[in-house]
SEMARRO-500730 format. One record per residue (C-alpha): x negated, y, z negated; chain. Coordinates in steps of 0.25 Angstrom, whole numbers, always signed. Last residue first. Layout:
# SEMARRO-500730
{east = X | north = Y | up = Z | c = A}
...
END
This chain:
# SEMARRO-500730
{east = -46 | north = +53 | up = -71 | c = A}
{east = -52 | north = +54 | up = -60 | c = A}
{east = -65 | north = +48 | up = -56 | c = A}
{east = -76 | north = +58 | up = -50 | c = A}
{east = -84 | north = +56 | up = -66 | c = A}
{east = -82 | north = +43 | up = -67 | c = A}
{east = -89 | north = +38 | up = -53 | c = A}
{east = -79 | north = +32 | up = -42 | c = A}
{east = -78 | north = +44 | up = -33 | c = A}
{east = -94 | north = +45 | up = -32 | c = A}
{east = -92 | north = +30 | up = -25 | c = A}
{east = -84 | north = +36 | up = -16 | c = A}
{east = -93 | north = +48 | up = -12 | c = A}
{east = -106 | north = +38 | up = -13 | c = A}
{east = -97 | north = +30 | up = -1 | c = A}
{east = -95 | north = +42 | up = +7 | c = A}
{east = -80 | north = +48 | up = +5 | c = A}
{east = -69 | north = +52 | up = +16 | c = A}
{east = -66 | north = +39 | up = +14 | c = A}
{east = -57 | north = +27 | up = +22 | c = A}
{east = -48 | north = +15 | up = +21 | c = A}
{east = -41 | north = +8 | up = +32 | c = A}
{east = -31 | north = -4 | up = +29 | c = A}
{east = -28 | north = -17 | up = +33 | c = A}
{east = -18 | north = -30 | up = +36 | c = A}
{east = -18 | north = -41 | up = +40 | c = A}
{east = -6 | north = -50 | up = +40 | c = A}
{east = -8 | north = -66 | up = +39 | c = A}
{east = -8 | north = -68 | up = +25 | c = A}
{east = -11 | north = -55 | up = +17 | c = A}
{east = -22 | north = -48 | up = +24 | c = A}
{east = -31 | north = -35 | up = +22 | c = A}
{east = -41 | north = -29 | up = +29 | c = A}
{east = -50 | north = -16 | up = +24 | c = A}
{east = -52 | north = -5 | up = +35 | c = A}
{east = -64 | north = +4 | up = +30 | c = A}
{east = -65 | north = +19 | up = +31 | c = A}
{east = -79 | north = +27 | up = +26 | c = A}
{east = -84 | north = +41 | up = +27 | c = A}
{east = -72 | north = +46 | up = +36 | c = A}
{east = -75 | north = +55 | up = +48 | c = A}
{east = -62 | north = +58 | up = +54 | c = A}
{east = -64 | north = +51 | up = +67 | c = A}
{east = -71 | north = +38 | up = +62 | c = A}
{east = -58 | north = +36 | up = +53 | c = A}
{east = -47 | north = +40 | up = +64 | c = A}
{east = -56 | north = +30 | up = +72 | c = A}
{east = -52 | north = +20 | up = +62 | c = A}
{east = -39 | north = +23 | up = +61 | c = A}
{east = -36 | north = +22 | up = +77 | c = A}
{east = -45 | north = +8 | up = +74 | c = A}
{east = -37 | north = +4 | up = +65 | c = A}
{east = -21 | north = +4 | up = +70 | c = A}
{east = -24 | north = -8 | up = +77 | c = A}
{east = -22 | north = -16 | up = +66 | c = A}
{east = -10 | north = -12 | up = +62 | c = A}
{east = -6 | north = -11 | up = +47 | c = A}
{east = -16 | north = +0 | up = +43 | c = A}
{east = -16 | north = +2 | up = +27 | c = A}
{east = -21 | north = +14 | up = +24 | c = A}
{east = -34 | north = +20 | up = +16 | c = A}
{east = -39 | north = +32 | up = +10 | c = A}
{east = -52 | north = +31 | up = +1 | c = A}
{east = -58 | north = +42 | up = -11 | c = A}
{east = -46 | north = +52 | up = -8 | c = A}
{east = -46 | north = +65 | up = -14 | c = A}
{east = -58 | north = +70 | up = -7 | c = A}
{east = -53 | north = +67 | up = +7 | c = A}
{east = -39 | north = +75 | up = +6 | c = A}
{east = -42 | north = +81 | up = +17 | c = A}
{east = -48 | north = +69 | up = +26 | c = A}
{east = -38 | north = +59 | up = +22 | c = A}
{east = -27 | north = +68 | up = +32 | c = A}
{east = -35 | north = +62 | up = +44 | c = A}
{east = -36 | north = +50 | up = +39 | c = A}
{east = -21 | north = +48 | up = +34 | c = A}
{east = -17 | north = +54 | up = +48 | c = A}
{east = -24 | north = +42 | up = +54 | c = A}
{east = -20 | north = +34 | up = +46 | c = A}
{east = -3 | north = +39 | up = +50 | c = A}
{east = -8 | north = +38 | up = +64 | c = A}
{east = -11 | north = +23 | up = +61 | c = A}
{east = -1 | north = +20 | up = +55 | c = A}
{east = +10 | north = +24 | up = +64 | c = A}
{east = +10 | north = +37 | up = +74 | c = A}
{east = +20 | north = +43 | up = +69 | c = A}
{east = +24 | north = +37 | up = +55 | c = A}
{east = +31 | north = +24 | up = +52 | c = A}
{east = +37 | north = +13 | up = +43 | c = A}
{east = +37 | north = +19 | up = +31 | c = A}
{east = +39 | north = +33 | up = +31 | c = A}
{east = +51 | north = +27 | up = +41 | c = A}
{east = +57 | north = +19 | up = +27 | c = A}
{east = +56 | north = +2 | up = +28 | c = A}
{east = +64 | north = -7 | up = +33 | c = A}
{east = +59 | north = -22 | up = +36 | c = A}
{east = +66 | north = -29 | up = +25 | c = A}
{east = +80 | north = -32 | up = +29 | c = A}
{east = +80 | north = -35 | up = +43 | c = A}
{east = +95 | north = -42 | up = +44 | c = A}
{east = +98 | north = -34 | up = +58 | c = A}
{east = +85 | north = -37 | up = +65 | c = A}
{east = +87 | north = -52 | up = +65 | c = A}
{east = +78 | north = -60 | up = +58 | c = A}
{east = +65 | north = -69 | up = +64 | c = A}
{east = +57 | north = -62 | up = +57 | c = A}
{east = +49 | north = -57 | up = +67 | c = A}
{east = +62 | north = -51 | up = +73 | c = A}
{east = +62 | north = -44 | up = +59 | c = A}
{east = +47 | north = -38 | up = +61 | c = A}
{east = +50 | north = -35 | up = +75 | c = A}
{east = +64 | north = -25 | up = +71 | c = A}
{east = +55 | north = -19 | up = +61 | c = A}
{east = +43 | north = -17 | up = +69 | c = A}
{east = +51 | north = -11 | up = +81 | c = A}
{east = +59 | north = -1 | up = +69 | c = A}
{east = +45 | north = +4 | up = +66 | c = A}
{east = +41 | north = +7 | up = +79 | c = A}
{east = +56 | north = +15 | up = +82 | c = A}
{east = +52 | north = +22 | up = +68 | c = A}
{east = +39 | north = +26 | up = +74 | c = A}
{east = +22 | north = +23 | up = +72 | c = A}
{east = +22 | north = +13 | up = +63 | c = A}
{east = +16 | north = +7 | up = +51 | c = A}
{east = +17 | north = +17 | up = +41 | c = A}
{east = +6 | north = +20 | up = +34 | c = A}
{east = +2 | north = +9 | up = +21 | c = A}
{east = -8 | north = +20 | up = +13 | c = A}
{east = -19 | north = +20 | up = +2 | c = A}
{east = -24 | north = +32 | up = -5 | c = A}
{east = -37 | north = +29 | up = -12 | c = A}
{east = -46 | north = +33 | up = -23 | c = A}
{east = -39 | north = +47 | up = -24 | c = A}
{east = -41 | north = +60 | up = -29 | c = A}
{east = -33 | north = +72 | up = -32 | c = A}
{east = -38 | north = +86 | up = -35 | c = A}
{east = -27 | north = +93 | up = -26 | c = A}
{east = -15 | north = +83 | up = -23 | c = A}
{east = -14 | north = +72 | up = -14 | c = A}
{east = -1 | north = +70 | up = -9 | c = A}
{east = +3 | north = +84 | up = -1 | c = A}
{east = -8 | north = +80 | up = +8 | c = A}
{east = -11 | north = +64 | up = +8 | c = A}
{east = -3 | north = +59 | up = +19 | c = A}
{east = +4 | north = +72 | up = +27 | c = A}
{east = +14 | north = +71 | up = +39 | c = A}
{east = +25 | north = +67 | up = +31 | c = A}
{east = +24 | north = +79 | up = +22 | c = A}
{east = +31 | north = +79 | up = +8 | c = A}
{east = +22 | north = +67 | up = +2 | c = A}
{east = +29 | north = +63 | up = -10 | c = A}
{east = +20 | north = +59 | up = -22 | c = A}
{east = +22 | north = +49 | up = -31 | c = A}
{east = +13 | north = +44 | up = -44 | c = A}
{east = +8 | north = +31 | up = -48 | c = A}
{east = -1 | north = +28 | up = -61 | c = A}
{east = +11 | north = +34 | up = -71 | c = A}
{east = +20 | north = +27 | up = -65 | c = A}
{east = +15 | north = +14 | up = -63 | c = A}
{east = +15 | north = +13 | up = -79 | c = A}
{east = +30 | north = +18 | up = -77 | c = A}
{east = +34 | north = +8 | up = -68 | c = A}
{east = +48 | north = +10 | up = -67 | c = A}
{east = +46 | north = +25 | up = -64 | c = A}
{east = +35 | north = +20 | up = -56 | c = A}
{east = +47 | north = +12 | up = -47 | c = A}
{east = +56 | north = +24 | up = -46 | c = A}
{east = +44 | north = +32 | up = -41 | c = A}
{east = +43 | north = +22 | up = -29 | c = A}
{east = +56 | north = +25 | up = -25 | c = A}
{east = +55 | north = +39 | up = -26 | c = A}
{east = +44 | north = +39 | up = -17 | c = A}
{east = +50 | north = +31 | up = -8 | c = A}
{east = +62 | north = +42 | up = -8 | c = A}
{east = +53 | north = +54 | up = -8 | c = A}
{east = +49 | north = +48 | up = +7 | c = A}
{east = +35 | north = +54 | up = +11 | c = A}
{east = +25 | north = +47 | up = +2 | c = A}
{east = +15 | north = +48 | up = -8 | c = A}
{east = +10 | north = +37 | up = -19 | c = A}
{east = +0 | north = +44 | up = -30 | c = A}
{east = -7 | north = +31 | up = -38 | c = A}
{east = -15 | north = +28 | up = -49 | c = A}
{east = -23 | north = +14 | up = -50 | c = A}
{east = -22 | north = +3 | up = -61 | c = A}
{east = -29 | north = -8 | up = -50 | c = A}
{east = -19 | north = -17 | up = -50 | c = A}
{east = -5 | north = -12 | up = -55 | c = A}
{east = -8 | north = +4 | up = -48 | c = A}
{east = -13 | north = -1 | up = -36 | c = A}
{east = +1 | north = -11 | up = -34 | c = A}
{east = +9 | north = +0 | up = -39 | c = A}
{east = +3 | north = +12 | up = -32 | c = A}
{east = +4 | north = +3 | up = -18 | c = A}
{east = +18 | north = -3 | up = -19 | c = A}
{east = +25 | north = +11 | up = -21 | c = A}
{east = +37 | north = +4 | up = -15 | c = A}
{east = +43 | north = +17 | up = -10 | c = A}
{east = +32 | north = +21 | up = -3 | c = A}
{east = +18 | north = +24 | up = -6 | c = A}
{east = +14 | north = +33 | up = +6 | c = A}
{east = +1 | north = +35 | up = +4 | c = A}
{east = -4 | north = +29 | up = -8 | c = A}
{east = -14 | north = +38 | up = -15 | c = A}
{east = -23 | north = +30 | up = -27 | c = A}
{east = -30 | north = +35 | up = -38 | c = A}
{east = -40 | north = +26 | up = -45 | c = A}
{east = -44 | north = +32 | up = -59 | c = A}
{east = -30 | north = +25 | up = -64 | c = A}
{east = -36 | north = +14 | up = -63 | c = A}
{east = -45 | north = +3 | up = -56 | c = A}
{east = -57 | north = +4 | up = -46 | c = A}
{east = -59 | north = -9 | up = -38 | c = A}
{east = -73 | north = -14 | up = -40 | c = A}
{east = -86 | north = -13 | up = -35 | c = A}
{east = -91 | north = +1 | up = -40 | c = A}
{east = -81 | north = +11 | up = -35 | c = A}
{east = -83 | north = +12 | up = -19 | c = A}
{east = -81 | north = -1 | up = -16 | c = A}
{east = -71 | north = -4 | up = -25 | c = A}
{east = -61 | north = +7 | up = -20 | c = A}
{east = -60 | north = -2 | up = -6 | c = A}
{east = -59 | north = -15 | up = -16 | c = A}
{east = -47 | north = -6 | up = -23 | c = A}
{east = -42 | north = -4 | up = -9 | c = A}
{east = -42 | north = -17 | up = -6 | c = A}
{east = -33 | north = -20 | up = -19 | c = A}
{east = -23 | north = -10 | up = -14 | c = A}
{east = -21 | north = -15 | up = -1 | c = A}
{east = -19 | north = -30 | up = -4 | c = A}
{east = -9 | north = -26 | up = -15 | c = A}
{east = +0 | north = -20 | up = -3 | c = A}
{east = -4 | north = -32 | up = +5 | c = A}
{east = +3 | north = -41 | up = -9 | c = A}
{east = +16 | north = -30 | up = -10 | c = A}
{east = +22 | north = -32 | up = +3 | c = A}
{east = +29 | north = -17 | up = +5 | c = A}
{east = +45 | north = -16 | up = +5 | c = A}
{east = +47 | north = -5 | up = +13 | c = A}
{east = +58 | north = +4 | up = +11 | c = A}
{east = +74 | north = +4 | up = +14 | c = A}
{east = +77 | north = -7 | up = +1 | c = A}
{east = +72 | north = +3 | up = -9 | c = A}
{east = +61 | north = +2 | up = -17 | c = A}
{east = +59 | north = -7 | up = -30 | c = A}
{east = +47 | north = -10 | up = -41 | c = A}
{east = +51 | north = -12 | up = -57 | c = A}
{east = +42 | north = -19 | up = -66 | c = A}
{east = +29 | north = -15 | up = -56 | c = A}
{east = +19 | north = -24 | up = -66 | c = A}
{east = +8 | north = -26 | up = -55 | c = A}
{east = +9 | north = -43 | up = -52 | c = A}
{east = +21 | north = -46 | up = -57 | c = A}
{east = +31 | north = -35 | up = -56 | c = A}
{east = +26 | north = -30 | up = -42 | c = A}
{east = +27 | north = -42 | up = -36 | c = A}
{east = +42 | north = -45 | up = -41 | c = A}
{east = +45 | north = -30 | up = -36 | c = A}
{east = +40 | north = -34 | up = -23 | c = A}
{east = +47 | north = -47 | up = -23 | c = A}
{east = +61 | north = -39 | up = -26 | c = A}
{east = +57 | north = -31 | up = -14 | c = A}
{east = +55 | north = -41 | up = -7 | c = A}
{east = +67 | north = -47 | up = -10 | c = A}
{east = +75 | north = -36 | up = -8 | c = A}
{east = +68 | north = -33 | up = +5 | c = A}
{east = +73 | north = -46 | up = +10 | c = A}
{east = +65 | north = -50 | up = +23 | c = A}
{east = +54 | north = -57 | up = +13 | c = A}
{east = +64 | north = -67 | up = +9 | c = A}
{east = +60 | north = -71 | up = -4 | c = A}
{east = +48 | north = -83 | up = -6 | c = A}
{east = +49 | north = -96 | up = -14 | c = A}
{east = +40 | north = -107 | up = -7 | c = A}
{east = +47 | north = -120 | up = +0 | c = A}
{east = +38 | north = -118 | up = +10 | c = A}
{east = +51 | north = -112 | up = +20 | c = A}
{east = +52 | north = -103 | up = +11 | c = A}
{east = +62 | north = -105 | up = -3 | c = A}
{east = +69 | north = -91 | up = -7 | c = A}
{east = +69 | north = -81 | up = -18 | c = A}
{east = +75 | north = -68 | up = -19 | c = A}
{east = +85 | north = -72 | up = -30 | c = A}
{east = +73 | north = -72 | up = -38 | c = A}
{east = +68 | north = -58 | up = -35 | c = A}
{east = +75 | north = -50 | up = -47 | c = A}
{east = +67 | north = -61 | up = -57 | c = A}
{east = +56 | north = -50 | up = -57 | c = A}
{east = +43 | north = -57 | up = -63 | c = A}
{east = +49 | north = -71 | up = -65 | c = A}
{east = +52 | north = -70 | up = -51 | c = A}
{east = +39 | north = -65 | up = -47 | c = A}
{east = +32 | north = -77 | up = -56 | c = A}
{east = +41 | north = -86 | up = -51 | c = A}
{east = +40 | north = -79 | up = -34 | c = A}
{east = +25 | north = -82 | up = -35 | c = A}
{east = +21 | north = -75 | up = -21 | c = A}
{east = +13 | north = -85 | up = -11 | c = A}
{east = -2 | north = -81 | up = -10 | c = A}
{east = -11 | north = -70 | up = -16 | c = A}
{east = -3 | north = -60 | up = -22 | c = A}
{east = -11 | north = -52 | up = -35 | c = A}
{east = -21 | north = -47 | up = -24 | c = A}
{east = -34 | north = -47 | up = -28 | c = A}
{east = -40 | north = -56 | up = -17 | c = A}
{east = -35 | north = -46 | up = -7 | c = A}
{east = -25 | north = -55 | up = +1 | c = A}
{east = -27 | north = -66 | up = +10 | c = A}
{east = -28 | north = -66 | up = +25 | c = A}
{east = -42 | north = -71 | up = +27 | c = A}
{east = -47 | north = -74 | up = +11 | c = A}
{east = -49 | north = -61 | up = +2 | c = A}
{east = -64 | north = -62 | up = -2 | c = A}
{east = -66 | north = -60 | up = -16 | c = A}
{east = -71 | north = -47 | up = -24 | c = A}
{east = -82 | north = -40 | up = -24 | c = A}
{east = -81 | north = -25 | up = -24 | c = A}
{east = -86 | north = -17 | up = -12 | c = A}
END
């Protein structure tokens, strides 16, 4: 595995570009839009209200200007607005997880193909991979409007453009058929399922996370969010296990799949889905960002001398 530092107990990955308090002058002076937005905290600190999705959205687009060159990033009001430093914490653990098998350190360019399974409207993922690591993206999905969302965005980012492209997934029930097309191959394909297991489960945890807060349900602002997003029969954990189960026939395309998995105690049905379906090597990675712990699973239908064979010139693509 490559060296690198230590990430400290709840800290990010040490090559995250955002380590500690957001510097709201220089994202200010990046995208002027999001001064109205600003407020004092109770430290006296400048912060937004992270309730508003028109702040956060206009914090994201701030992020993205500075720190990975997005000049124009937006989505519409009624999907997720996705935290952009744990979304940067998954992708530079997954350039350690590549490192391992490709000499010691993280793979960069456009000979690193990556699959993100349901990219979303926010496209967060190609465009943070695609910025720090020069990688080449395909992002599939079941909603055409998300995808169209996120193609406005790459026609206003043409160098993202040309290095992310878009594919609708026409069956709901499939992940990678319909996506993957003959002669493919990818170094990854990456994933954040959704979370629940119903609507009526999804509508609970918004109602909770807004008493959490202390607000009254009827001014919640920013915990929407479209159903593809939100939920799946069965939750996450039958939505890996369907990803495992589909992983197998398209095994030579993909060099590692992996998934983010929000509730803890979704592993160990995961993990015996692993045991059970023979895989040559899985791993679950931790992350944190403050006090939230997070993970994600990862597995290969590959030996490790089959991975490292990936990596040599002539099995590369072009």
């Amino acid at each position: 595995m490559p060296v690198r530092p230590a990430a400290a107990r709840g800290a990010l990955h040490p090559r995250n570009r955002h380590q500690g308090r957001y510097d709201m002058a220089a994202l200010v002076a990046a995208s002027p839009a999001l001064a109205p937005c600003l407020r004092s905290s109770p430290t006296g600190a400048e912060t937004i209200d992270f309730t508003d999705p028109a702040a956060v959205r206009l914090l994201n687009a701030a992020l993205l200007k500075l720190y990975y060159g997005v000049a124009h990033w937006d989505l519409p009001a009624d999907y997720l607005c996705p935290p952009i430093p744990g979304r940067a914490d998954y992708l530079h653990y997954l350039a350690d997880l590549l490192a391992g098998d490709a000499g010691g350190q993280p793979p960069r360019g456009k000979a690193v193909r990556v699959l993100d399974i349901g990219c979303g409207a926010n496209c967060i993922y190609p465009l943070i991979g695609h910025a720090e690591y020069g990688w080449r993206f395909v992002g599939s999905d079941i909603d055409r409007r998300a995808l169209a969302a996120a193609g406005e965005v790459l026609r206003a980012n043409p160098g993202f453009g040309q290095a992310i492209k878009l594919r609708h997934q026409p069956q709901e029930t499939a992940i990678f058929a319909n996506v993957i097309e003959p002669g493919e191959r990818f170094a990854l394909t990456l994933c954040n399922p959704p979370f629940h297991a119903s609507a009526a489960e999804a509508r609970a945890g918004t109602q909770r996370k807004w008493r959490n807060l202390g607000r009254d349900e009827h001014e919640r602002r920013n915990f929407g969010g479209q159903a593809s997003e939100l939920w799946c029969p069965g939750g996450e954990a039958a939505f890996v296990r369907r990803m495992i189960a589909e992983s197998r026939e398209v095994a030579d395309h993909c060099l590692w799949f992996t998934s983010l998995v929000a509730r803890a105690d979704n592993l160990a049905p995961i993990r015996r889905a692993l045991a059970a379906a023979g895989v040559a090597d899985s791993r679950t990675i931790a992350m944190a960002q403050g006090q939230k712990q997070s993970r994600f699973v990862a597995w290969s239908w590959h030996d490790a001398a089959a991975r490292r064979a990936w990596w040599q010139p002539a099995a590369s693509p072009e």
